[in-house]
Every structure is written in structure tokens, then in C-alpha cells.
C-alpha positions as CSV (number, residue, x, y, z in Angstrom):
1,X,3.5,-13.7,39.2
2,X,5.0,-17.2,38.0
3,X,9.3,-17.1,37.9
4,X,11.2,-19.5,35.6
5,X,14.4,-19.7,35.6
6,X,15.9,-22.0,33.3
7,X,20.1,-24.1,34.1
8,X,22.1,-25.3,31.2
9,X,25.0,-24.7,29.5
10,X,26.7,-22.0,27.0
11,X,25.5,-22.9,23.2
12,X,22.2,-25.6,24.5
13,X,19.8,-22.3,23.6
14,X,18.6,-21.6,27.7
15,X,18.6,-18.1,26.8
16,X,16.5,-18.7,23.5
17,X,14.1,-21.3,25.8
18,X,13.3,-18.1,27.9
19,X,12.7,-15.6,25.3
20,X,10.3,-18.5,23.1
21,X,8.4,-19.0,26.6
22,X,7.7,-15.3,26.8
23,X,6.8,-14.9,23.3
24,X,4.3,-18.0,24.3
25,X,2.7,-15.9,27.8
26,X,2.5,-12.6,25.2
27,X,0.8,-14.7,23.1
28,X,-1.4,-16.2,25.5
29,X,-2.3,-12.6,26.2
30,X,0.0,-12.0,29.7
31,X,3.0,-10.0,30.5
32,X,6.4,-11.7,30.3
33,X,10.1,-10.5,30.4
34,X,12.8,-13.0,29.7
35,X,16.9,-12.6,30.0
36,X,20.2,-14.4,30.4
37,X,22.4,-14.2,33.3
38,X,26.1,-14.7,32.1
39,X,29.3,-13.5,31.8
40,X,31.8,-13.8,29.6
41,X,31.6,-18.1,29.5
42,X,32.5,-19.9,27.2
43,X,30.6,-22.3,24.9
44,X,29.3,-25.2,27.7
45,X,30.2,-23.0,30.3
46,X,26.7,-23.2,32.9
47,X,24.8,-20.3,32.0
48,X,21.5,-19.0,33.8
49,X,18.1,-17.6,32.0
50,X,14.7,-16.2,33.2
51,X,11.8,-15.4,32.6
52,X,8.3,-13.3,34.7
53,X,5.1,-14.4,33.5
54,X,2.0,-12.0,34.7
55,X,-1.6,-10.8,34.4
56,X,0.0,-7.3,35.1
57,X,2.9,-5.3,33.9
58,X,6.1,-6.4,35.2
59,X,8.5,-4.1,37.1
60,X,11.3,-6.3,38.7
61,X,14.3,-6.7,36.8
62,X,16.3,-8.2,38.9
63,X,17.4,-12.3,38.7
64,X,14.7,-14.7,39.5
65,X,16.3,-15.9,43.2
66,X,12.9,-17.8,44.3
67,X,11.7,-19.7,41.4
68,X,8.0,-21.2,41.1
69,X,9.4,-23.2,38.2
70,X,13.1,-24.7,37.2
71,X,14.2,-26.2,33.6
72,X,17.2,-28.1,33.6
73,X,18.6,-28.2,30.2
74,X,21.4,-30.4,31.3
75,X,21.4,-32.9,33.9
76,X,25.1,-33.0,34.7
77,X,24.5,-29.3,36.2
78,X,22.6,-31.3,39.2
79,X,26.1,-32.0,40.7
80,X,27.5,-28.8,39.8
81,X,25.1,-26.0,40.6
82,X,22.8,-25.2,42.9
83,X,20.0,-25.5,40.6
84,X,17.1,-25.7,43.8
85,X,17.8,-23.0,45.6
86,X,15.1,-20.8,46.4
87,X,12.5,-23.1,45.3
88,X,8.8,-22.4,46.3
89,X,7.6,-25.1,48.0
90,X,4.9,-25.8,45.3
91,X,7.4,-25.2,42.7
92,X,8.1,-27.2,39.5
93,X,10.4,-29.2,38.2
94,X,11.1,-30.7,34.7
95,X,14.5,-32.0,33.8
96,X,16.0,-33.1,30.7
97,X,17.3,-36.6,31.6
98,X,16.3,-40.3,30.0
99,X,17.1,-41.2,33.8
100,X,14.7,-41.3,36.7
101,X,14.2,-39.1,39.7
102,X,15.3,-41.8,41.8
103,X,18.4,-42.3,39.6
104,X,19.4,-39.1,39.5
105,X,19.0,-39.3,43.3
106,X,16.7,-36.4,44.3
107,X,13.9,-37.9,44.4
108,X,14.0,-38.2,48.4
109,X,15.5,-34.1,48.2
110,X,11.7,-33.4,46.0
111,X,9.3,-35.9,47.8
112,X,8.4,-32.3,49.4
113,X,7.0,-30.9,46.6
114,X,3.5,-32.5,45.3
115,X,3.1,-35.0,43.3
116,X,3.1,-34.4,39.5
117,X,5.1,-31.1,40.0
118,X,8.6,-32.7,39.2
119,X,9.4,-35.1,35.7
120,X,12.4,-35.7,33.9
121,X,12.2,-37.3,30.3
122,X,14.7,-37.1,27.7
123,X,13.9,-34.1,25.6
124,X,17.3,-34.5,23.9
125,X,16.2,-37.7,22.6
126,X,13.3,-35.7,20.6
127,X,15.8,-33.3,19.3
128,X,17.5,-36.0,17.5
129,X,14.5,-37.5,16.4
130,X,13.0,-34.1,15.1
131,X,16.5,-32.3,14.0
132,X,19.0,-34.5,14.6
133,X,20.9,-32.6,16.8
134,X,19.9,-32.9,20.8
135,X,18.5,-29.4,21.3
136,X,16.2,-30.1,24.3
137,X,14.6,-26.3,24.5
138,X,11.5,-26.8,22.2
139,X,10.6,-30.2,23.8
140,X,11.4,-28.8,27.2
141,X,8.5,-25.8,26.8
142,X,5.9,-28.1,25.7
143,X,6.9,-30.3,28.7
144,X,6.4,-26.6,30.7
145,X,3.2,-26.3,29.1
146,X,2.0,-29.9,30.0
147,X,3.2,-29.9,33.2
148,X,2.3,-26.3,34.7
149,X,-0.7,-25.7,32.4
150,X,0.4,-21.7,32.8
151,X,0.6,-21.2,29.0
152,X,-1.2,-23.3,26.3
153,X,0.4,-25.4,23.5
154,X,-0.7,-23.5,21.2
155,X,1.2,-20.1,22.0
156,X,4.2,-22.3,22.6
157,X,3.6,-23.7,19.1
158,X,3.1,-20.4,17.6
159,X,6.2,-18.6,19.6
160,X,8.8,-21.4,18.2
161,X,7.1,-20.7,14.5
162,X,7.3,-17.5,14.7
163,X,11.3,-17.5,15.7
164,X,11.8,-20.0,13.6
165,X,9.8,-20.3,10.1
166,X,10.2,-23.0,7.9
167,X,11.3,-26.7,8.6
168,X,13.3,-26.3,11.3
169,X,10.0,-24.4,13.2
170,X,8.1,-27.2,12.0
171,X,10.8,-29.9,13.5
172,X,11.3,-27.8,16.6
173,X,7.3,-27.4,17.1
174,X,6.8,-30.8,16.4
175,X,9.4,-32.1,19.4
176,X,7.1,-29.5,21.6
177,X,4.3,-31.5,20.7
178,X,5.6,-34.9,21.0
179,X,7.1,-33.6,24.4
180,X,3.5,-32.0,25.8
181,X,1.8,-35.2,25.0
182,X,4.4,-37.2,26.5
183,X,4.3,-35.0,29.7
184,X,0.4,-34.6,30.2
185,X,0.4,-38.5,29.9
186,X,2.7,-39.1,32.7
187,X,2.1,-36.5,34.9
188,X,-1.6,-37.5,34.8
189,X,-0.8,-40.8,36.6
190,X,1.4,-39.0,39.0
191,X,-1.5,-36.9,40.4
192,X,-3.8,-39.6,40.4
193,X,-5.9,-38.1,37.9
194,X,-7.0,-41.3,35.5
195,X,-9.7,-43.5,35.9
């Protein structure tokens, strides 16, 4: 069973990142659960979501307290929460930052983990290109899908369509798609993996 458990803050749409990345396993023909962990926060309060992906049915309910994947929504959490705790040691990581590992300073605190299983890029940036607002969750799950290859593009395509029909799906699915291309390019080179 893969865990995800998305860090950002109130009103940045974690919660509606984690139910579009189910809707992308159940398309994609697997199990998945996805919910929010909050309280009563307000709007840019930090604010936790999840989500199980599975071959088989799901029964765990509980928080995801050992992630094989993070999202970071918002970089500025780095220094606020601790957003890698419980990490697997293969885990993944994919932050939403125009800055560098290095810059953000952990990329000495992640050397552990192998290569091509951490990237930040600035999937705000494609928001505002796309919908001119910088909501990072769309190009954040085609990043997912690039970088963990555990659901396709396609299902992530079709989840955001399907919660969101009409131009804004379109803008939102065309982020994702910018963002998956983006992150199979780079993560490519990471691993070694071109010629």
C-alpha cells in the first residue's frame, strides 16, 4: 500500500489534491481513500491531507504517520512543520518551490533517499500561467504521476475533468500536463536514465 500525505495551508486546495489523486488510483482501477486532517484553522492555517492507494481494499483509517510519498503545497511550511517525519527511506518527495533543494537547504537532510525520488519546481508558477491564480494542486499530481509513476496521466487528467468540467478543468488539466512533462524531464537526468 503507497501513503501520501500531502502539507499546505487552509484555502491552497491540499484536501481537494488528495481526493483528485484518489479519484485518479480508482480510475486507474486500484483502491484509494483520501481525507483532511484539521481542526477548526483558519484560512492559511497549515492543514494536513491523505490519501491510501492499493491493489486491495483498504481498512486503515487512521492518519498516514509513515508516508511513502510527501507533497508540499507550500514551501514556507519546511520551517514550520515537521513535514519529513516518518518518511520511508525510499520515500518521495515533490515540493512546490521555484527554489532548489540545495536552497531550500535539505538537500544534505534527503541525500539519503535515491536519486530522482525528491524535486521541487514551481507548480505555482503554472497556476498563474493556466488560471491566473497560483493553485499548485493540479500541477503538483501530474508532478506525482511523473515522478512515482504509481498512477498514469491519464486518470489524473480524467479525475481533475471530472471535478472540474469546463475551462477551468481544461486550465487545471493542462497545468498537470505541463507539470508531468516538466517532471519526467528532469527526474530522468536525476536517475541517470538518458543516453
Amino acid at each position: 500500500m503507497w501513503q501520501i500525505r500531502f502539507h499546505g495551508r487552509g484555502g491552497q486546495g491540499v484536501v481537494t489534491a488528495a481526493e483528485l489523486l484518489a479519484l485518479a488510483a480508482f480510475t486507474d482501477g486500484k483502491y484509494a481513500q483520501a481525507f483532511p486532517s484539521f481542526g477548526s484553522e483558519r484560512m492559511g492555517a497549515p492543514v494536513a491531507a491523505f490519501c491510501r492507494i492499493d491493489e486491495k481494499a483498504i481498512r486503515l483509517r487512521e492518519a498516514v504517520m509513515s508516508p511513502d510519498a510527501l507533497i508540499v503545497q507550500d514551501a514556507t511550511l519546511l520551517d514550520q512543520v515537521d513535514v519529513f517525519a516518518g518518511l520511508a527511506p525510499l520515500g518521495y518527495v515533490l515540493i512546490n518551490s521555484p527554489q532548489s533543494l540545495d536552497a531550500l537547504h535539505l538537500e544534505e537532510f534527503l541525500s539519503t533517499l535515491p536519486n530522482g525520488h525528491v524535486f521541487s519546481f514551481p507548480a505555482s508558477d503554472l497556476g498563474l500561467k493556466y488560471l491566473n491564480r497560483p493553485i499548485a494542486n493540479a500541477p503538483l499530481l501530474g508532478g506525482f504521476a511523473a515522478l512515482t509513476g504509481l498512477i498514469t496521466f491519464a486518470s489524473v487528467e480524467s479525475a481533475i475533468l471530472h471535478k472540474f468540467p469546463g475551462p477551468i478543468g481544461e486550465a487545471n488539466a493542462s497545468a498537470a500536463q505541463e507539470a508531468y512533462e516538466y517532471v519526467t524531464t528532469h527526474v530522468t537526468v536525476l536517475r541517470g536514465d538518458c543516453p
